[in-house]
C-alpha positions as CSV (number, residue, x, y, z in Angstrom):
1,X,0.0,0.0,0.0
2,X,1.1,3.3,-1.0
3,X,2.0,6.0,1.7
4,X,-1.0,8.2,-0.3
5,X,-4.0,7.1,-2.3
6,X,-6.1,9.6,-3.9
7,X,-9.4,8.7,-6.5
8,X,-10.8,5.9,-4.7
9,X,-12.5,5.5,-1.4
10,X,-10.0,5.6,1.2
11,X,-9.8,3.6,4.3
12,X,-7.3,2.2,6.8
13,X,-3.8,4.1,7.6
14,X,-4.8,6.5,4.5
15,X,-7.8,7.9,5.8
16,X,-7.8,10.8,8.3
17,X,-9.6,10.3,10.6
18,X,-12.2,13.2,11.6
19,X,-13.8,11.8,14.8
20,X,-16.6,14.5,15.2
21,X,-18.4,14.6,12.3
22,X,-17.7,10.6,12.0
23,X,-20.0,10.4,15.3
24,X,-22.8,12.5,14.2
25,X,-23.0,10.3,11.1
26,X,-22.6,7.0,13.0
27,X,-25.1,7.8,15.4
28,X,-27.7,8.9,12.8
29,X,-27.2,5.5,10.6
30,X,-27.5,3.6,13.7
31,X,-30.4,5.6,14.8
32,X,-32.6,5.9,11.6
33,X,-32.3,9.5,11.5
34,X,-31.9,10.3,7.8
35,X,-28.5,12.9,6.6
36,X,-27.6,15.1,3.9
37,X,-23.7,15.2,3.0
38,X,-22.6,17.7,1.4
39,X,-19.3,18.8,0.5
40,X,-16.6,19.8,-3.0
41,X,-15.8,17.3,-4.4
42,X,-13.3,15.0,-3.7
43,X,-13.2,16.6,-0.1
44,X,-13.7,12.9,0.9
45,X,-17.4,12.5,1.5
46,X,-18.0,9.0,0.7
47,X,-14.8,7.8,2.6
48,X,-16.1,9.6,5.3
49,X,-19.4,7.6,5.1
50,X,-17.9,4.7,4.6
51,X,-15.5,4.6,7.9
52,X,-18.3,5.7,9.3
53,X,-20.8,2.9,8.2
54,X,-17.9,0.6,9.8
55,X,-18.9,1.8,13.1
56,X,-22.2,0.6,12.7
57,X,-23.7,-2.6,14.3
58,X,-26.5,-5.3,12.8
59,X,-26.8,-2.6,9.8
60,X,-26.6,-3.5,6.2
61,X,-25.1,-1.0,3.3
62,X,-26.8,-0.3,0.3
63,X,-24.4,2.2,-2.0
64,X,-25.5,3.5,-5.2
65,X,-23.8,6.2,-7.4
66,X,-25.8,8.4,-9.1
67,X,-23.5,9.8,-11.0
68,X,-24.2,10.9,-14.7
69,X,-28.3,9.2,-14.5
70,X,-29.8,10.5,-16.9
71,X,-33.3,8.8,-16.8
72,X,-35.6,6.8,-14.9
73,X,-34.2,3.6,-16.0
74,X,-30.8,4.5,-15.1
75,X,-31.7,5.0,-11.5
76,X,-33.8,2.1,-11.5
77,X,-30.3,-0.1,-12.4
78,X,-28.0,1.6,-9.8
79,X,-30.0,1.1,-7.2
80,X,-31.1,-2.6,-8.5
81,X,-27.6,-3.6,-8.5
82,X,-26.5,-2.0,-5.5
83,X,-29.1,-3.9,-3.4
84,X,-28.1,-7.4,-5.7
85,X,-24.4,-6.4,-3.8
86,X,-25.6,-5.8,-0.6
87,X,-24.1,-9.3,0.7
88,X,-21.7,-12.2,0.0
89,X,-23.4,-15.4,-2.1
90,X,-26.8,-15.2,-4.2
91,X,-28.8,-14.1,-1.6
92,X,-29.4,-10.5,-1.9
93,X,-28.7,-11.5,-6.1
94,X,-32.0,-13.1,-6.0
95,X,-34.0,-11.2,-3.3
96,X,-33.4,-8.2,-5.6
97,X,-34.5,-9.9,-8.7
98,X,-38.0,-10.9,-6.8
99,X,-38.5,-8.1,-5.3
100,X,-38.1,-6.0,-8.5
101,X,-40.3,-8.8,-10.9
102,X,-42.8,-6.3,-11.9
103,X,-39.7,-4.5,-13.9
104,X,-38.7,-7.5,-15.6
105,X,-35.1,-7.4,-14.4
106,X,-32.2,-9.0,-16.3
107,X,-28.4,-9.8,-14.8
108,X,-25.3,-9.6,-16.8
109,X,-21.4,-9.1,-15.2
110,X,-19.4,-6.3,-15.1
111,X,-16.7,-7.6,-17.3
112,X,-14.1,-5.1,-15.0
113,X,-15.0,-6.8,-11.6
114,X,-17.2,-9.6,-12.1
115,X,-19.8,-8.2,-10.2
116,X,-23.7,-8.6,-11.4
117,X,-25.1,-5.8,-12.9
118,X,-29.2,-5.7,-12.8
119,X,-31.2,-4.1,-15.5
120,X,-34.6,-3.2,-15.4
121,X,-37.2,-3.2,-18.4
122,X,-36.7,0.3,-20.1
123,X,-39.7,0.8,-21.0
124,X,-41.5,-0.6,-17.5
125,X,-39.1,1.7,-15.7
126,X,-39.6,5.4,-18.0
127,X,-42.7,5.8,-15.3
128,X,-42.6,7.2,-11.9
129,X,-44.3,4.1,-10.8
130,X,-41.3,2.2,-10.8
131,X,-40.2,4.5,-8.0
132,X,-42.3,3.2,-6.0
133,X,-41.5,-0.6,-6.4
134,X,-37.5,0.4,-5.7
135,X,-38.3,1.8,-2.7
136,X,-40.9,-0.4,-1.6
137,X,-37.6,-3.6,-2.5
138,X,-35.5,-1.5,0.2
139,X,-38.3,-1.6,2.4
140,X,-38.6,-5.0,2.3
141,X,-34.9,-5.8,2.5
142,X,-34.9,-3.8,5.9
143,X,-37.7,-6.3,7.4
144,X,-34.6,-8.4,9.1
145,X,-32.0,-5.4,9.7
146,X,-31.7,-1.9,9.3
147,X,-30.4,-0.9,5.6
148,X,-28.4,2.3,5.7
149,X,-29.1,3.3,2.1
150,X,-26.3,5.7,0.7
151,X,-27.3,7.9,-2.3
152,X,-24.5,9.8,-4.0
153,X,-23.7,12.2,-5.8
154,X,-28.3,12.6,-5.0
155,X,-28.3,16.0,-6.9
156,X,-27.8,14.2,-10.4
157,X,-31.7,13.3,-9.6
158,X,-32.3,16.7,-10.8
159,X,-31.3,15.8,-14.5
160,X,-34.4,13.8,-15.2
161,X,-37.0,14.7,-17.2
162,X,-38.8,15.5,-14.8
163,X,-36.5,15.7,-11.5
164,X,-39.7,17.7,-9.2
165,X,-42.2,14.7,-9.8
166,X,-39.4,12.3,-9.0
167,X,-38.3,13.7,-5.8
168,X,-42.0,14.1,-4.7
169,X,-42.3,10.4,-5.5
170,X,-39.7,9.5,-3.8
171,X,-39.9,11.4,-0.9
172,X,-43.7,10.3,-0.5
173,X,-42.3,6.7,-0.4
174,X,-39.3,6.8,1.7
175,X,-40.9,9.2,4.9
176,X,-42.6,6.2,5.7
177,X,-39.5,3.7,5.9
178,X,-38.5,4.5,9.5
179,X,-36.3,1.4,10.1
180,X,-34.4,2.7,6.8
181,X,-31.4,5.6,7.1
182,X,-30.7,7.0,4.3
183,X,-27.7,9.5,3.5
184,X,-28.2,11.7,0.6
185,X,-24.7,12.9,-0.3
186,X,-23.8,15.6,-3.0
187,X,-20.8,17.6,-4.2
188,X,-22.7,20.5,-6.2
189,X,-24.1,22.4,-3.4
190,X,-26.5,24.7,-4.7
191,X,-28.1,22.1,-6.3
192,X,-28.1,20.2,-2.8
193,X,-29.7,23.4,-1.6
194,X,-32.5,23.4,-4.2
195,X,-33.6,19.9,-3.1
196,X,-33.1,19.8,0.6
197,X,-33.3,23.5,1.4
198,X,-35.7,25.0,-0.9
199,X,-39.3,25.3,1.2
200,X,-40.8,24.3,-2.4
201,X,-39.1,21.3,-2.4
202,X,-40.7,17.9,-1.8
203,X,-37.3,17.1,0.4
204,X,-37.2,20.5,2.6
205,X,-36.0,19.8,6.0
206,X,-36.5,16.2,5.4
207,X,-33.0,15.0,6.5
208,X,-30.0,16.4,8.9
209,X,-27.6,18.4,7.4
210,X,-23.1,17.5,8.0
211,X,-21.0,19.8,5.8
212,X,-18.2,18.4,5.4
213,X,-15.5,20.8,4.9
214,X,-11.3,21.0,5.5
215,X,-10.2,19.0,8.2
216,X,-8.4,21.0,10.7
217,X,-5.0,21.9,9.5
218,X,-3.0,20.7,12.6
219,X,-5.2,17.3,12.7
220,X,-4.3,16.9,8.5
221,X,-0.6,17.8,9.0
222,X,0.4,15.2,11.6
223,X,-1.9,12.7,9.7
224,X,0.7,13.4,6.3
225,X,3.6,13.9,8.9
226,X,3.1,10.2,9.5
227,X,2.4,8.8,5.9
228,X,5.3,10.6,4.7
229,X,7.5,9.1,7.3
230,X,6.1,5.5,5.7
231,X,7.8,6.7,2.8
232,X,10.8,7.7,4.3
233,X,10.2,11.5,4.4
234,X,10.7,14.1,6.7
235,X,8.1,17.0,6.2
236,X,7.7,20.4,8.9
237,X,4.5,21.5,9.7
238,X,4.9,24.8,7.5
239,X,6.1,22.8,4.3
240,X,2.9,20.7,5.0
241,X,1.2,23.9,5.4
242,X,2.3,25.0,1.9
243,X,0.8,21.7,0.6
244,X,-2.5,22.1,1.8
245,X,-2.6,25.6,1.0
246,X,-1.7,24.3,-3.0
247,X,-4.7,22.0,-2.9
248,X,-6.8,24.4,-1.4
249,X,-7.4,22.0,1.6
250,X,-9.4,19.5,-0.2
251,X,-8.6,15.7,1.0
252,X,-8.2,14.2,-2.5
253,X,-6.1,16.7,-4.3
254,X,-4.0,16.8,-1.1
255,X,-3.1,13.3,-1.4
256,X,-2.4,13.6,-4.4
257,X,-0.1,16.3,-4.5
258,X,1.7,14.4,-1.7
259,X,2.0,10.9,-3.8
260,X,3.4,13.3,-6.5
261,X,6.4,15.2,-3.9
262,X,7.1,11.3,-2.2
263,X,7.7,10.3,-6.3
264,X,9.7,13.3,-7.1
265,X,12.2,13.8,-3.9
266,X,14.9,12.0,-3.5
267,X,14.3,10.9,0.4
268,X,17.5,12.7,1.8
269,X,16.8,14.6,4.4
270,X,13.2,17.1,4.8
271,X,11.5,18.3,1.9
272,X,12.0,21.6,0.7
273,X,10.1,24.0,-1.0
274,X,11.8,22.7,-4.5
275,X,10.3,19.0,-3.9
276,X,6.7,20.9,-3.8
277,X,7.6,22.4,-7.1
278,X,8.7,19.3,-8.6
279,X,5.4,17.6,-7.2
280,X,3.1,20.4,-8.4
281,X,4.8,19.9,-12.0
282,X,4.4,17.1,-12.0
283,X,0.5,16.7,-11.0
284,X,0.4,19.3,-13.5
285,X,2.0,17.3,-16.1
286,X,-0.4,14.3,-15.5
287,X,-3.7,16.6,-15.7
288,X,-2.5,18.4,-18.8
289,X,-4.4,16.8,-21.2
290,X,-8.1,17.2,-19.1
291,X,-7.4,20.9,-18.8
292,X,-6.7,21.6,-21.9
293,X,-9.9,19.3,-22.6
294,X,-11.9,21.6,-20.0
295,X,-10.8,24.6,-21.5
296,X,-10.8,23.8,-25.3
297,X,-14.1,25.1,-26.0
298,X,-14.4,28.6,-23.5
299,X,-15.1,31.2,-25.0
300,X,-12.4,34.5,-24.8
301,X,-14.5,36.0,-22.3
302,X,-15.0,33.1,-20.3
303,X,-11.1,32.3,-20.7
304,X,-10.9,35.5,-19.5
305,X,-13.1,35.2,-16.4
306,X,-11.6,31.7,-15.6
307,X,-8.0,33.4,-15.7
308,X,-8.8,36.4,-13.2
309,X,-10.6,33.8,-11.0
310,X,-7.5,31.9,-10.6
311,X,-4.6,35.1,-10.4
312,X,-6.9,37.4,-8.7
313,X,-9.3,35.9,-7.1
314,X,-13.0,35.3,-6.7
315,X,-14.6,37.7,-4.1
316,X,-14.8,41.3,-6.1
317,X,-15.1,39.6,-9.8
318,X,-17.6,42.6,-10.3
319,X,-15.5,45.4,-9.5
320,X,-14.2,48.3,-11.5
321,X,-10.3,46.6,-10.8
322,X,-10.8,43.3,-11.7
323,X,-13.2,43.6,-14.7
324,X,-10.1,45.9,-15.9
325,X,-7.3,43.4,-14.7
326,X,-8.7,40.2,-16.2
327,X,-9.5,42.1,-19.6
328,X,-13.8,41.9,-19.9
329,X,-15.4,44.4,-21.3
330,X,-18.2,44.7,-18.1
331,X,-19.7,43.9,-15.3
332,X,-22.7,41.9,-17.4
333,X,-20.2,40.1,-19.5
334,X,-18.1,38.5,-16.2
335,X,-21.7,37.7,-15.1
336,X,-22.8,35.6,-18.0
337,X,-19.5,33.9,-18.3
338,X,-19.3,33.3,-14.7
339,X,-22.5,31.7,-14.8
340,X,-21.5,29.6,-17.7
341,X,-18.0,28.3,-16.2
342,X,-20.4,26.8,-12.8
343,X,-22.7,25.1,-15.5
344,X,-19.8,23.4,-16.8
345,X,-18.8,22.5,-13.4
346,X,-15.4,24.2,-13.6
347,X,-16.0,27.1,-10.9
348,X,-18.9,27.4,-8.2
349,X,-19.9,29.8,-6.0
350,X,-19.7,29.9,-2.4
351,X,-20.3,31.7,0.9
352,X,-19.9,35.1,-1.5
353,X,-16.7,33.8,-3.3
354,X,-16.1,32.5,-7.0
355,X,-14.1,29.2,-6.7
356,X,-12.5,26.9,-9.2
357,X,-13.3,23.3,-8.5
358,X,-9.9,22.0,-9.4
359,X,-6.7,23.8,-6.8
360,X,-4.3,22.1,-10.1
361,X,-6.8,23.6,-12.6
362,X,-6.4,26.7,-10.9
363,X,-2.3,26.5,-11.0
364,X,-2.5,25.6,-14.4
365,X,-4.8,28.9,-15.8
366,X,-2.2,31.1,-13.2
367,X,0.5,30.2,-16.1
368,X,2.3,26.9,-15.4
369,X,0.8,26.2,-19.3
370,X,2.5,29.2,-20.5
């Protein structure tokens, strides 16, 4: 095992621990008591729930990924195969498959782990209906135990045809599962806000909020103090400091940049300011060809937004100064390309302040392309 891992859940010796917020969550699966997670992404939300479903006792996990549904049917076959998963053997396989008869489910295997893959009937699943028989297949899986039921990345929901009508079937259903937690987690937070803040919505208030956010600087540095003694480095709090100010505190990019510095040095003596440089280059080196993907199709003005974002900052993006810094024409113009650069998921906007997703993305734009 690597010193770092980065991209994958994280568990073990490579996850930090962050013991407060890992006890709310524990105690709410345990408890019933439905959660919203929310956090950037790759802040480490899902290794967070995880470590924390670990902690649990005579609970069951179902996980299902959301990411990129598009329709009914996709949801449908996430959540089918997450439950067929749910245990060791054919058990749950088969369970699942009776439970969801009425959509005509089909298995095949994930030719890249050998793990079954349900499908239900396209056209017996493009109905909101078919809600109704997923949730009512959780319901009956948590007859015998509780089933902590883990939707991520729960804001792609809103991508459906018709996301309201979902989310008020949904929600009708699963209010009345009260031996069932489920944790709704999400990494685009306004849209997390439309569906669990929003009075309008059919989800308001209908879960407990945990933000997860940096972990506390001291906590993070003695965690990487440690892993980078497993690789035989020697790193002071201020170079680690440095780091996490690079990867703008977020848990994945952070191990990352630290799996890149332990590649580059040399493992004489304490890393220097010259080892982060090499390890930024190189990150930078490996993410080249997505950036330049990302960016390919911006407009100039929206170059130009994304560029004064990055070397100036992302509180005052209206004002006189930095309209005339980052070279836009107005205060209109940064608005609409601002508000194009969060559709394509590159910046966001939080707590008053214009940030770019990506802390290497951000390095990049500030000239490291040039």
């Amino acid at each position: 095992m690597r010193p770092f891992e980065y991209g994958c859940v994280v568990k073990g010796d490579v996850f930090c621990p962050r013991p407060e917020i890992e006890t709310v969550l524990v105690n709410n699966m345990q408890s019933g008591q439905n959660t919203v997670v929310v956090g950037e992404r790759r802040m480490g939300k899902t290794s967070l729930i995880m470590s924390a479903f670990s902690k649990t006792h005579r609970c069951r996990l179902l996980y299902a990924d959301l990411l990129n549904i598009r329709t009914i049917t996709d949801f449908c076959d996430r959540v089918a195969s997450a439950a067929s998963r749910m245990g060791k053997g054919h058990t749950f396989l088969q369970r699942t498959l009776t439970f969801l008869a009425r959509l005509r489910p089909t298995i095949t295997v994930d030719p890249h782990n050998g793990m079954p893959v349900v499908s239900v009937d396209s056209y017996l699943a493009e109905r909101e209906s078919s809600f109704e028989d997923i949730i009512a297949m959780i319901e009956k899986f948590s007859e015998k135990e509780r089933v902590v039921v883990v939707f991520d990345e729960f804001q792609e929901i809103l991508k459906l045809d018709n996301p309201e009508q979902a989310l008020a079937t949904l929600r009708s259903k699963i209010q009345f599962l009260s031996e069932t937690c489920f944790v709704y987690s999400g990494s685009v937070r306004r849209d997390m806000v439309r569906i669990f803040v929003d009075y309008k919505s059919p989800f308001y208030k209908s879960a407990a909020t945990l933000n997860v956010g940096p972990i506390d600087d001291d906590c993070f540095a003695e965690f990487l103090q440690r892993r980078f003694a497993v690789g035989g480095r020697k790193a002071s709090k201020a170079f680690l400091l440095k780091v996490l100010d690079t990867a703008n505190r977020i848990s994945g990019d952070v191990q990352q940049l630290c799996d890149a510095i332990l590649t580059e040095s040399d493992g004489n003596g304490e890393l220097s300011e010259s080892d982060l440089r090499n390890g930024i280059a190189r990150v930078l080196k490996q993410e080249a060809a997505s950036f330049e993907l990302q960016t390919e199709n911006l407009t100039r003005y929206q170059m130009k937004a994304l560029q004064g974002v990055a070397k100036f900052g992302g509180r005052n993006v209206f004002s006189a100064e930095f309209i005339t810094r980052s070279g836009l024409s107005s205060a209109p113009t940064a608005k609409r390309a601002l508000e194009k650069l969060i559709a394509l998921g590159i910046i966001y906007h939080h707590e008053g302040e214009y940030k770019i997703f990506n802390p290497f993305l951000k390095e990049w734009i500030r000239g490291y392309n040039e």
